[in-house]
C-alpha positions as CSV (number, residue, x, y, z in Angstrom):
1,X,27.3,-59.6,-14.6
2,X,25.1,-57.3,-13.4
3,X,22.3,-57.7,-15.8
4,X,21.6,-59.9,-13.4
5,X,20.7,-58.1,-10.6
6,X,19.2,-55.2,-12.5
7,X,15.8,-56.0,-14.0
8,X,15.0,-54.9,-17.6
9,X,11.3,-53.2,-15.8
10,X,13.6,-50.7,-14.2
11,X,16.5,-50.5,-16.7
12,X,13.7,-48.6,-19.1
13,X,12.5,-45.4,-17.9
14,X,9.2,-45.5,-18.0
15,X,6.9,-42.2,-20.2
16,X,6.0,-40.1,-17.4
17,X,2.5,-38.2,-18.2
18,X,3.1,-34.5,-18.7
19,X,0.9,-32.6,-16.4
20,X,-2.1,-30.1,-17.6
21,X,-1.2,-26.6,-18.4
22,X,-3.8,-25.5,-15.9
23,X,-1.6,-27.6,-13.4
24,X,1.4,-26.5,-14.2
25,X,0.5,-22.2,-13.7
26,X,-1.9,-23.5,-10.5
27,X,1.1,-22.4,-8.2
28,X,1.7,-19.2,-10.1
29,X,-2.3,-18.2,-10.2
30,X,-2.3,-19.1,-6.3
31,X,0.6,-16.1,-6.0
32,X,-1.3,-13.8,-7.8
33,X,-4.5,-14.2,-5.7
34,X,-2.5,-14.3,-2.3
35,X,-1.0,-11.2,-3.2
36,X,-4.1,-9.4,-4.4
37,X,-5.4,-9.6,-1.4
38,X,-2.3,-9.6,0.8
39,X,-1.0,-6.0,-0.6
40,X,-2.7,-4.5,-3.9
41,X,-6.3,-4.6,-1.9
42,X,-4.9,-2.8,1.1
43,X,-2.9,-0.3,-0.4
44,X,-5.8,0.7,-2.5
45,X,-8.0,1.0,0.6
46,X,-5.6,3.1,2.1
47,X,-4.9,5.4,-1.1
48,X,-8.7,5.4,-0.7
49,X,-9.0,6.6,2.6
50,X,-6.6,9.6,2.5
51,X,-7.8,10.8,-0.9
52,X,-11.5,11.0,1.0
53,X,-9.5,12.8,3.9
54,X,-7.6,15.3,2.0
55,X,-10.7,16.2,0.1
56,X,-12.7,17.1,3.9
57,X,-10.1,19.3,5.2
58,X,-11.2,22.4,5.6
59,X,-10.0,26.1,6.8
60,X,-9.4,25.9,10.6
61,X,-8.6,22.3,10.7
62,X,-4.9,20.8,12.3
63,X,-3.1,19.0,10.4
64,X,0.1,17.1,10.7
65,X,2.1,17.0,7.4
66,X,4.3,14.2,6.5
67,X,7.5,15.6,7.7
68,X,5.9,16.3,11.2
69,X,5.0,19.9,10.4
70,X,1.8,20.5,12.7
71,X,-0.4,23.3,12.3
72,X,-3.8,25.2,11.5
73,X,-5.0,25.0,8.0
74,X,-5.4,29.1,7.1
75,X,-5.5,28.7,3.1
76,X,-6.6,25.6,0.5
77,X,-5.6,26.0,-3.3
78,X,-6.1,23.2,-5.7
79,X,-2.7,21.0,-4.9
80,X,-1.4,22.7,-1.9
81,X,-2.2,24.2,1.4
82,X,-1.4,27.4,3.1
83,X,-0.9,25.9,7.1
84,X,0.0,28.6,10.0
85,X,2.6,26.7,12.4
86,X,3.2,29.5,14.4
87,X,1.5,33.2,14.8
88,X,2.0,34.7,11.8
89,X,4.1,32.0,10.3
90,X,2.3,30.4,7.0
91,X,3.3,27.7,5.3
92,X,2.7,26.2,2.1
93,X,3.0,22.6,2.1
94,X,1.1,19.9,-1.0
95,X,-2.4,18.4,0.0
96,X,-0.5,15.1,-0.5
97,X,2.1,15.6,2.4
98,X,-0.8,15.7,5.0
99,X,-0.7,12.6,6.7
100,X,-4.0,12.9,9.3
101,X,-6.2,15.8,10.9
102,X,-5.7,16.1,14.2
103,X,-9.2,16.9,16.3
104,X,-9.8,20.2,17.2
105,X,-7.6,21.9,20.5
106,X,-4.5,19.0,19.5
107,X,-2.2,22.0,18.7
108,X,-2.6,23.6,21.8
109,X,-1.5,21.4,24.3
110,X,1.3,20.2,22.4
């Protein structure tokens, strides 16, 4: 009975062409690209940047260290730095920690 209201066109499933390879990755290459330029791009700028600023500071320049340790640079050795915070008070802290030199003066009217 209900062969007869079901056709035998639609009964059979017709082969459905399997897309390309290229078609199928498309999505996944698009991801790749999007975040390339989104975050890997950036990041290296930015690596980029401080390596070029670490390697311009210079004795008598204020710093500002990562864990908000501000003071005068007094002392630079091949991975760290000797930075005076107060007067007479040296600290060594890694060329990596320092997050930005301040201009010159910032220090004292803190």
């Amino acid at each position: 009975m209900l062969d007869f209201f079901v056709s035998p066109a639609y009964a059979q499933a017709a082969a459905q062409p399997q897309p390309s390879l290229v078609m199928q990755f498309a999505p996944l290459m698009i991801l790749v690209v999007v975040f390339y330029f989104l975050l890997i791009r950036p990041q290296m700028k930015r690596t980029k940047e401080h390596r070029q600023m670490l390697d311009k500071v210079a004795k008598g320049d204020e710093v500002v260290a990562s864990g908000g340790l501000a003071g005068r640079v007094t002392g630079i050795g091949e991975a760290y730095l000797t930075v005076e915070i107060a007067d007479g008070v040296n600290v060594k802290i890694q060329k990596q920690a320092v997050t930005s030199v301040l201009p010159k003066g910032t220090l004292k009217s803190l």
